[in-house]
N, CA and C atoms as an extended XYZ file, in Angstrom:
249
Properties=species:S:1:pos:R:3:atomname:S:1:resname:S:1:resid:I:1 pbc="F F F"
N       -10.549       13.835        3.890 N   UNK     1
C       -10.271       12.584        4.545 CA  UNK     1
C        -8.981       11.997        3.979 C   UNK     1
N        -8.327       11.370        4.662 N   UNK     2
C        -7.122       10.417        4.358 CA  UNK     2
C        -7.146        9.569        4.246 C   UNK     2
N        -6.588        8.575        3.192 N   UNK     3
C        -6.855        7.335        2.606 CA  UNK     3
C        -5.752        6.489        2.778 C   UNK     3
N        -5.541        5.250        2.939 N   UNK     4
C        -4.532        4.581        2.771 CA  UNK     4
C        -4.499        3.562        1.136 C   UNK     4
N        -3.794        3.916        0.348 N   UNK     5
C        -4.485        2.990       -1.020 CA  UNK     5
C        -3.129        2.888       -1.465 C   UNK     5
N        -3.659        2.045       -2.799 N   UNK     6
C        -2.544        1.692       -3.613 CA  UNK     6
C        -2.526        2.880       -5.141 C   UNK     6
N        -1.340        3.187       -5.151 N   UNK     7
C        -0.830        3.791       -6.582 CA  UNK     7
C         0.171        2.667       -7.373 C   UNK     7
N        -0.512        2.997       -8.593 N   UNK     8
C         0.017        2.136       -9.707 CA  UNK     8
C         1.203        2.967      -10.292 C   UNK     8
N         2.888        1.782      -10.434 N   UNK     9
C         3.508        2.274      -11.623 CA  UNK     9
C         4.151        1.512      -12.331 C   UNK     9
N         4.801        0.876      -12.442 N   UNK    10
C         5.675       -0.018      -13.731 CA  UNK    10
C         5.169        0.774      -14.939 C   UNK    10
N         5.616       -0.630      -15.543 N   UNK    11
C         5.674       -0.522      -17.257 CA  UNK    11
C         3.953       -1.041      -17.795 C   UNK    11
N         3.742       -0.971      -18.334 N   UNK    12
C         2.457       -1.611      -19.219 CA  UNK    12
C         2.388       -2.919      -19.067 C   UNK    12
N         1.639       -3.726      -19.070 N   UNK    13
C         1.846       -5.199      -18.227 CA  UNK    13
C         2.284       -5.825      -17.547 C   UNK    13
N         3.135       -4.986      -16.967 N   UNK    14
C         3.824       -5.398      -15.448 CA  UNK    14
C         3.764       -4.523      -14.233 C   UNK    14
N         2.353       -4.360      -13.321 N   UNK    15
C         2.234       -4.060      -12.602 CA  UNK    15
C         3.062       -3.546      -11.438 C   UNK    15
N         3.559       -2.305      -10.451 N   UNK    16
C         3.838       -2.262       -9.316 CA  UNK    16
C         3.141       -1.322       -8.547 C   UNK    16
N         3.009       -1.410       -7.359 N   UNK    17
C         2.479       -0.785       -6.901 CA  UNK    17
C         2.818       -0.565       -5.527 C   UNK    17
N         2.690        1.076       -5.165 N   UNK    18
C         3.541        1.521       -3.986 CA  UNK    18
C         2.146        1.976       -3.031 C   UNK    18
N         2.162        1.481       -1.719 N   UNK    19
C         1.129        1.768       -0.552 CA  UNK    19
C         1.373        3.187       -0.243 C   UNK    19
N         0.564        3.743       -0.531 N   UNK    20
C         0.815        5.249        0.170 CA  UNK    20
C        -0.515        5.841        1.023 C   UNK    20
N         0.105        6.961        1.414 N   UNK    21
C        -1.236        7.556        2.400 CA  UNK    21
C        -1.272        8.957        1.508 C   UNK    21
N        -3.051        9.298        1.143 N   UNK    22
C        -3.076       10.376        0.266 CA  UNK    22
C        -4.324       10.818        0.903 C   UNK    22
N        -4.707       12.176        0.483 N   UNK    23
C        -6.371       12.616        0.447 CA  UNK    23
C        -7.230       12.429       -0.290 C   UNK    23
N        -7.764       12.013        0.104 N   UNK    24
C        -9.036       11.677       -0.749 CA  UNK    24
C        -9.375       11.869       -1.618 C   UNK    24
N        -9.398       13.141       -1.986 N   UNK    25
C        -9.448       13.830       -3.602 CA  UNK    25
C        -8.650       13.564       -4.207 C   UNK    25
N        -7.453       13.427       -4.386 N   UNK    26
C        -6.263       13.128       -4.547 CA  UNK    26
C        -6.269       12.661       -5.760 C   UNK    26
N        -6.218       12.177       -7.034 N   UNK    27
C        -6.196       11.187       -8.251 CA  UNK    27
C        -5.545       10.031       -7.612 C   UNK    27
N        -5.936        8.959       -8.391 N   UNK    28
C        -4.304        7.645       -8.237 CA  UNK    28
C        -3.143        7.809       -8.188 C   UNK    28
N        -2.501        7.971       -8.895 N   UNK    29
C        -1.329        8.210       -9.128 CA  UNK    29
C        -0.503        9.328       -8.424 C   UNK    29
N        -1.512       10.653       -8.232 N   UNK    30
C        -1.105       12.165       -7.710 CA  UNK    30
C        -0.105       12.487       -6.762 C   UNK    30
N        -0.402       12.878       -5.980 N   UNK    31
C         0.381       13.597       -5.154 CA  UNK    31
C         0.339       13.314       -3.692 C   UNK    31
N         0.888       12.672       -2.504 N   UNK    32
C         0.436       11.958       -1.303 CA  UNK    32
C         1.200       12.003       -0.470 C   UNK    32
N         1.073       11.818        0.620 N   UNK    33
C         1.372       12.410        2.039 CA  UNK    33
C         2.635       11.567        2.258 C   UNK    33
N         2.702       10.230        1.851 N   UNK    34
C         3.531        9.501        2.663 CA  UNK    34
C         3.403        8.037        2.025 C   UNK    34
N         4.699        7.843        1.184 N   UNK    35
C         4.768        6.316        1.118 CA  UNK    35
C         5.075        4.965        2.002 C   UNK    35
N         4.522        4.396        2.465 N   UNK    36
C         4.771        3.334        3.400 CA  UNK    36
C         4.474        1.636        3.344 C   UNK    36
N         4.815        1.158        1.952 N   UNK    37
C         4.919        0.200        1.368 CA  UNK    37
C         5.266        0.348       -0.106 C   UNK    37
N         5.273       -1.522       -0.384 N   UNK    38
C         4.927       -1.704       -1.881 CA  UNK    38
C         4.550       -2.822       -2.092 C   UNK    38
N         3.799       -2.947       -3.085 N   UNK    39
C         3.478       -4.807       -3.300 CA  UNK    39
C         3.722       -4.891       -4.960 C   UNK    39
N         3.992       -6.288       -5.324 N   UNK    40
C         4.640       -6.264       -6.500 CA  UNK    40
C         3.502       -7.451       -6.623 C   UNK    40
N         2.872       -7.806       -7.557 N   UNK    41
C         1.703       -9.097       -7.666 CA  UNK    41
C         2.632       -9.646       -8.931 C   UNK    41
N         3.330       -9.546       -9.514 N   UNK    42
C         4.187      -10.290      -10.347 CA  UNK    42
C         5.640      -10.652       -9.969 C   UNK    42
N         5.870      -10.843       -8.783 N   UNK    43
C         7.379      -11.025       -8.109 CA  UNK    43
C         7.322      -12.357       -8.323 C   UNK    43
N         8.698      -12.539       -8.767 N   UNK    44
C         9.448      -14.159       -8.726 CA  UNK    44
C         9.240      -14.939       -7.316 C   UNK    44
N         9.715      -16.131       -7.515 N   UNK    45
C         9.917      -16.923       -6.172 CA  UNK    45
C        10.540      -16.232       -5.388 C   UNK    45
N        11.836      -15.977       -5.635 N   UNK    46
C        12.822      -15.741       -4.647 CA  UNK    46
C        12.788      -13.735       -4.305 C   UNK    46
N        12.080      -13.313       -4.920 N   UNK    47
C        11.916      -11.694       -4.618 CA  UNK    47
C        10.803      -11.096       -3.439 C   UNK    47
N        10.695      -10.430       -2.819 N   UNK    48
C         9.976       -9.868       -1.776 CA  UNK    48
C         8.868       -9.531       -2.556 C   UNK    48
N         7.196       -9.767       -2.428 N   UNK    49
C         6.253       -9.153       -3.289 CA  UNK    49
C         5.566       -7.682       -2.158 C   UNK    49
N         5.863       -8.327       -1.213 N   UNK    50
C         4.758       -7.650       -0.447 CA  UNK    50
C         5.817       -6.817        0.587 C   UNK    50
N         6.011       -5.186        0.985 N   UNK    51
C         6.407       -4.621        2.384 CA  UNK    51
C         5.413       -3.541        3.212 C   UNK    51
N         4.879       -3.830        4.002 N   UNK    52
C         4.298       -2.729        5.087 CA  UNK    52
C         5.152       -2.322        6.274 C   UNK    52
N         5.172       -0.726        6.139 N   UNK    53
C         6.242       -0.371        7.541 CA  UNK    53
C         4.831       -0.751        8.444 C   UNK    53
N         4.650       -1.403        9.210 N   UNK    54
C         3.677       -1.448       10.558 CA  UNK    54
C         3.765       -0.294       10.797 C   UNK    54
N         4.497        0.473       11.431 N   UNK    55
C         4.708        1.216       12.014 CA  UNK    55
C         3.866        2.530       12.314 C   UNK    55
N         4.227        2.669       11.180 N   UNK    56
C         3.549        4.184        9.970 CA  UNK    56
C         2.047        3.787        9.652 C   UNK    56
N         1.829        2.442        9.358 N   UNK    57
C         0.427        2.065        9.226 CA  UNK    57
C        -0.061        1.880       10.395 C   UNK    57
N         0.292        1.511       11.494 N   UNK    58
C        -0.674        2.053       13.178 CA  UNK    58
C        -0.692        3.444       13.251 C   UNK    58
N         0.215        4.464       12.985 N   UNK    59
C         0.266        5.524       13.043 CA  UNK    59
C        -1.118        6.253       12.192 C   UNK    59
N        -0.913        5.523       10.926 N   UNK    60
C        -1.945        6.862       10.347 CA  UNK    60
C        -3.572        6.094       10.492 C   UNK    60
N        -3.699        5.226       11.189 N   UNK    61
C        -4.829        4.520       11.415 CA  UNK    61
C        -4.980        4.569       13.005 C   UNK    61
N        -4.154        4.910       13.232 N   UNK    62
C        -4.771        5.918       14.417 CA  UNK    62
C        -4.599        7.079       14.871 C   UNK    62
N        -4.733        7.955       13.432 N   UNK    63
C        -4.673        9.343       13.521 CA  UNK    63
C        -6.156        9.403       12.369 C   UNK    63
N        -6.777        8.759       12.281 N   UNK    64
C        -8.052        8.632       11.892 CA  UNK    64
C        -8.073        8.058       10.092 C   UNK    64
N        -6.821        7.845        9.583 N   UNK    65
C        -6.753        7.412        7.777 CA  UNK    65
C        -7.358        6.038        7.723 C   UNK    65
N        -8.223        5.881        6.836 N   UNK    66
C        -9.138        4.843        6.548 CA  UNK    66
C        -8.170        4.057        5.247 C   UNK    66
N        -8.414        2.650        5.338 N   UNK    67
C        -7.405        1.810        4.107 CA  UNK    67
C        -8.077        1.226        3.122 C   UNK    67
N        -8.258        1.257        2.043 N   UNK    68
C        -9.239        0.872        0.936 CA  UNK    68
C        -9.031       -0.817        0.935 C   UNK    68
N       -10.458       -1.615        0.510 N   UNK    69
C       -10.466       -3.163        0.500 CA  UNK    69
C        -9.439       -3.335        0.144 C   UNK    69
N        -8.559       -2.800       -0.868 N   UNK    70
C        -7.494       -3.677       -1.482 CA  UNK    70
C        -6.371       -3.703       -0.019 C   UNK    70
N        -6.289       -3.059        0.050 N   UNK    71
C        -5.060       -2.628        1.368 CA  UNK    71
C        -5.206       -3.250        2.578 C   UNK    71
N        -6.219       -3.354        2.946 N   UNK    72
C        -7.272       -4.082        3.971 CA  UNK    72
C        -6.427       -5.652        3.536 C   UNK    72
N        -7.110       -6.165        2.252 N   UNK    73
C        -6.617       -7.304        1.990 CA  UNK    73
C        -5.209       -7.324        2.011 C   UNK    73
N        -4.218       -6.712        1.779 N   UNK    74
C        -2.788       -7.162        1.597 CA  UNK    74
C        -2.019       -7.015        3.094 C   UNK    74
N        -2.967       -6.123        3.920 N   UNK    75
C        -2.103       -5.974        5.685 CA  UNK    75
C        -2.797       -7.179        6.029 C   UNK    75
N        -4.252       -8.002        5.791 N   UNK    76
C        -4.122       -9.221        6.380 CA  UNK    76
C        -3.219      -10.219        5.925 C   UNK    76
N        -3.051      -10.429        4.316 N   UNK    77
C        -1.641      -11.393        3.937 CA  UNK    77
C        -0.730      -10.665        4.643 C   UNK    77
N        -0.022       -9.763        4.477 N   UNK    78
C         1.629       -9.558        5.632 CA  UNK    78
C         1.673      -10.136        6.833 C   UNK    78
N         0.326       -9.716        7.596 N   UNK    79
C         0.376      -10.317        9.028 CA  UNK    79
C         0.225      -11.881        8.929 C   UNK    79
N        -0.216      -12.366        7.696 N   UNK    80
C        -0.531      -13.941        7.885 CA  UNK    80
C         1.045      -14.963        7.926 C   UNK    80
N         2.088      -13.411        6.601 N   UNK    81
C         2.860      -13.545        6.113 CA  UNK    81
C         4.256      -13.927        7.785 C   UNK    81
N         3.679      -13.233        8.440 N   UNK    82
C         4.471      -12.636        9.265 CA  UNK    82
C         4.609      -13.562       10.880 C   UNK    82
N         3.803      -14.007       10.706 N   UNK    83
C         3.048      -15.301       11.961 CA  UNK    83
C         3.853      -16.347       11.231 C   UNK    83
């Protein structure tokens, strides 16, 4: 199965994290089909925290890839973001 989730990278207490599409088995971090965001939960005022290509995310969600709660939660902030 195909997943839509978040992989973790920065530094040690400073979180980033890049939206990607992976398999299921896959580890966190591993190896994945296709990056198509990032969200930063420690971004300044004036810096972008949050990007989803739409695009790519209708695409692999309707080619059957399922998006984990966290992801779920951050495409409803973009779209709230985005209205």
């Amino acid at each position: 199965m195909v997943v839509i989730r978040l992989s973790r990278g920065g530094a040690k207490a400073r979180p980033f994290f890049n939206i990607v599409v992976a398999d299921k088995r896959v580890r966190r971090d591993g190896r994945f089909i296709e990056r198509i965001g990032f969200y930063n939960p420690i971004a300044s005022v004036g810096e972008e925290s949050l990007r989803i290509a739409q695009d790519r995310l209708s695409y692999w969600v309707g080619v059957g890839a399922q998006t984990s709660p966290t992801v779920d939660r951050l495409i409803k902030q973009a779209g709230k973001a985005a209205a």
